[in-house]
N, C-alpha and C positions, 0 to 999 in steps of 0.2 A: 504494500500500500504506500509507496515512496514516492512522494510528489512534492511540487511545491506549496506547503501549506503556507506560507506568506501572501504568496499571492492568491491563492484560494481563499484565506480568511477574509481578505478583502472582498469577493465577490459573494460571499456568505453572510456578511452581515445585516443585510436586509431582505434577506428567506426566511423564512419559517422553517424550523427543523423539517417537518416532511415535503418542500421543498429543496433541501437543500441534499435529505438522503437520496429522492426522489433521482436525481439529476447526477449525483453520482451514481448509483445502479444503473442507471439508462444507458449511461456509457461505459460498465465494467463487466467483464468478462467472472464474474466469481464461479461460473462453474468451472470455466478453464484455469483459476489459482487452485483450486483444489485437486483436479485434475493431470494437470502436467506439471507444477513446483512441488519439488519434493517436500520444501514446508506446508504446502498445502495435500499434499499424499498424507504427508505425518499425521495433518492434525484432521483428516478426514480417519483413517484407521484407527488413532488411538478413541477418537469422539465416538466409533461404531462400535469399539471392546465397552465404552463404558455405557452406552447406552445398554447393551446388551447381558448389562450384568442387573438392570432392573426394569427389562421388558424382551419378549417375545414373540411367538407364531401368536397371536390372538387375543393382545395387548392392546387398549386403547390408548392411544400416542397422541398432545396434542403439540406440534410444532407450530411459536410462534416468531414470526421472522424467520419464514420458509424460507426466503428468496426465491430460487428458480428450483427449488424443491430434491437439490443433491442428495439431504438427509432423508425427508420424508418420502419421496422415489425409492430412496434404498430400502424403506423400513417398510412400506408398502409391500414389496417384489417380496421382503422377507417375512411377509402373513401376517405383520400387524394391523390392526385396522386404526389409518391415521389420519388427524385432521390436520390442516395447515391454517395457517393465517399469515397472510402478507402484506405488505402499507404500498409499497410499488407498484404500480398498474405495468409494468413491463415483465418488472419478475413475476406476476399471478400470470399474466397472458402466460410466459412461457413454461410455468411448473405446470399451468392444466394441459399446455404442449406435451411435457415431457412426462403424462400421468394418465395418457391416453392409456386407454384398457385396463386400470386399473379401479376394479369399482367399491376396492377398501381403500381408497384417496380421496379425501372431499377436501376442496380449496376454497376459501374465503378472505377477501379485503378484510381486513382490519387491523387497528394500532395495539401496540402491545398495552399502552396503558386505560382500553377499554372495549373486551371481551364482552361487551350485552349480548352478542346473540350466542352464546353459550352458555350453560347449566353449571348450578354449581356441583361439586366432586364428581366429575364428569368419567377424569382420565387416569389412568394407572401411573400415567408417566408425560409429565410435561415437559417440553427443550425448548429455553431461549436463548435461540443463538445465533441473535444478529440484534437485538433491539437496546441492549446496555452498552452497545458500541455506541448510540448515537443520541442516550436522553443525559442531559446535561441538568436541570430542573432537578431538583431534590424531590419535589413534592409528584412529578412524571416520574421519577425513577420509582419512588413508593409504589404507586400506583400501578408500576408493570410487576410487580414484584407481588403486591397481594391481589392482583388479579391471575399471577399465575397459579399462588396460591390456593385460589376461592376456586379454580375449575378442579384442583388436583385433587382426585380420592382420600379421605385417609390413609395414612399408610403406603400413598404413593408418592412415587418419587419425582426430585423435581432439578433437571440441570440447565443453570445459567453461568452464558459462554460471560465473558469479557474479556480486553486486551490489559496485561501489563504496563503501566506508563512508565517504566523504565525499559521495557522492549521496545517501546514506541519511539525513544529516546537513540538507543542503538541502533535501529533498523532505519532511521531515517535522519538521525540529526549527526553523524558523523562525517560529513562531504562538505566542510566549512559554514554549518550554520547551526553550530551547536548553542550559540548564545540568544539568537532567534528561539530555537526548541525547548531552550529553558524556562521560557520570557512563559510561551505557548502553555507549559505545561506544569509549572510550579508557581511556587508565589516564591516573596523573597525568603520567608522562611522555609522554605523547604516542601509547603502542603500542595494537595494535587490540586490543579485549577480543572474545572468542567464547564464549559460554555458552545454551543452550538456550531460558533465559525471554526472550532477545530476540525470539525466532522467524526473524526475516532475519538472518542475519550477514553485515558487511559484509567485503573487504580492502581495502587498501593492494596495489595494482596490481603493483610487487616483494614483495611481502611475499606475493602466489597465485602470483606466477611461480615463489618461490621453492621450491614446492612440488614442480617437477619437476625439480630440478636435479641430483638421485642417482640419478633414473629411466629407464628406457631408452628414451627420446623423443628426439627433434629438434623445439624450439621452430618455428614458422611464423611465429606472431602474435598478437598480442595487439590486439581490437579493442573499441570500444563500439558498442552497435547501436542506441541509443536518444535519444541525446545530452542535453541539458538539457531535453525536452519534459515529463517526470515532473512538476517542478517546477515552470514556467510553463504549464505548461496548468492550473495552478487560479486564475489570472487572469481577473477576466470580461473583460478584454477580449479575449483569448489570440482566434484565431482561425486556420485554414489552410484555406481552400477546397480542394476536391480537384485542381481544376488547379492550385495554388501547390504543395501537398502530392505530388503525384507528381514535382515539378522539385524539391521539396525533401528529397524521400526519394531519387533519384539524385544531389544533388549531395554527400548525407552520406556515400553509400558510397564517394567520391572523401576523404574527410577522417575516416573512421571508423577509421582505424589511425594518427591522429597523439598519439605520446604526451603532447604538453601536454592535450591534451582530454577522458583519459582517464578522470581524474577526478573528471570532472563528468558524465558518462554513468554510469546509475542501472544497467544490466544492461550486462554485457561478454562479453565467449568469449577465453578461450586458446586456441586452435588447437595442435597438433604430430603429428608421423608419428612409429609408432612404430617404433624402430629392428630 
């Protein structure tokens, strides 16, 4: 995700968030980063072991912030019965593209921070993961967060992606505009900034955990799926053959829930069941 957010934040400041996410997706490829970067391999394999350690062939799935439906595609094909929800008019055209003949897939517009046409404890297992990328608002962030809640079963399980804002730092403010990325992303003491003309917002790994602590969840885990690939795969020497690459995508999933490392991995998941 390496651009120029200086000059991006400037033409951002007078959108509306779903304007501004709206316009970025229009013109990105996300299922081709998942697809062909091996940081995006990564953190598509290791997100499918953990999805799959708390749902099934005939699991109700609801993903919100489908995009062009990479997860819920997969999760569909593998006998769950899933719902999506998307805020993009581009990405929903192309997930009910790409969901064709699938009649345990149902696709639906909507924001993460307000699920009405949904029931409450609906689903076995909720996935947000795309919408904490882009709510800056404390009071929207709440709000995606106990409405993921309120659709989720008891007892069922609930994973929200976010980015590291020190990944975000590494992976893009190292090419002489680290004093810029700092501006962008902390204050002068040190605390995260969140505001909309970023586009990504990053956390501080306690600073998202903190976010469930009055909520009615039980924590699981906190992992990264991606690890430091982000940033060192724009090395030309960078290289992982696919035989390297499948012994090195198993050996992450062994080390992708160790808090030193957490970091430094670009995309993460909370995990928790709700009580």
């Amino acid at each position: 995700m390496a651009f120029d957010f200086e000059e991006e934040s400037k033409k951002f400041a007078a959108l509306s968030r779903e304007e501004i996410v709206s316009g970025f997706y229009g013109q990105t490829d996300e299922d081709g980063r998942l697809e062909k970067t091996r940081h995006g391999q990564l953190e598509f394999r290791t997100t499918m072991s953990y999805i799959r350690r708390f749902a099934g062939r005939g699991s109700k799935v609801l993903e919100i912030g489908a995009g062009t439906g990479r997860y819920s595609v997969a999760l569909a094909r593998e006998g769950m019965d899933v719902t999506a929800v998307e805020l993009v008019e581009s990405n929903l055209a192309q997930l009910r593209a790409n969901a064709r003949g699938l009649d345990n897939l149902r696709a639906y517009r909507g924001d993460a921070t307000d699920l009405n046409m949904l029931p409450d404890g609906e689903f076995d297992a909720t996935l947000v993961f795309g919408p904490m990328y882009h709510l800056y608002d404390p009071e929207e962030v709440g709000r995606a967060v106990d409405e993921a809640i309120r659709v989720t079963k008891p007892g069922g399980a609930l994973l929200f992606a976010f980015i590291s804002v020190y990944a975000i730092m590494y992976a893009n403010y190292l090419y002489g505009n680290w004093a810029f990325g700092q501006k962008e992303n902390f204050t002068e003491d040190g605390k995260t900034r969140h505001f909309k003309e970023q586009l990504f917002t990053g956390y501080d790994v306690v600073e998202f955990e903190r976010l469930f602590e009055d909520r009615p969840v039980e924590w699981i885990t906190t992992a990264g799926v991606d690890g430091l690939l982000e940033p060192i795969e724009k090395r030309p020497d960078f290289s992982i053959p696919d035989a390297d690459f499948d012994a090195f995508a198993a050996w992450y999933l062994q080390i992708a829930e160790k808090r030193e490392l957490l970091g430094c991995t670009n995309h993460l998941l909370y995990v928790c069941r709700k009580n």
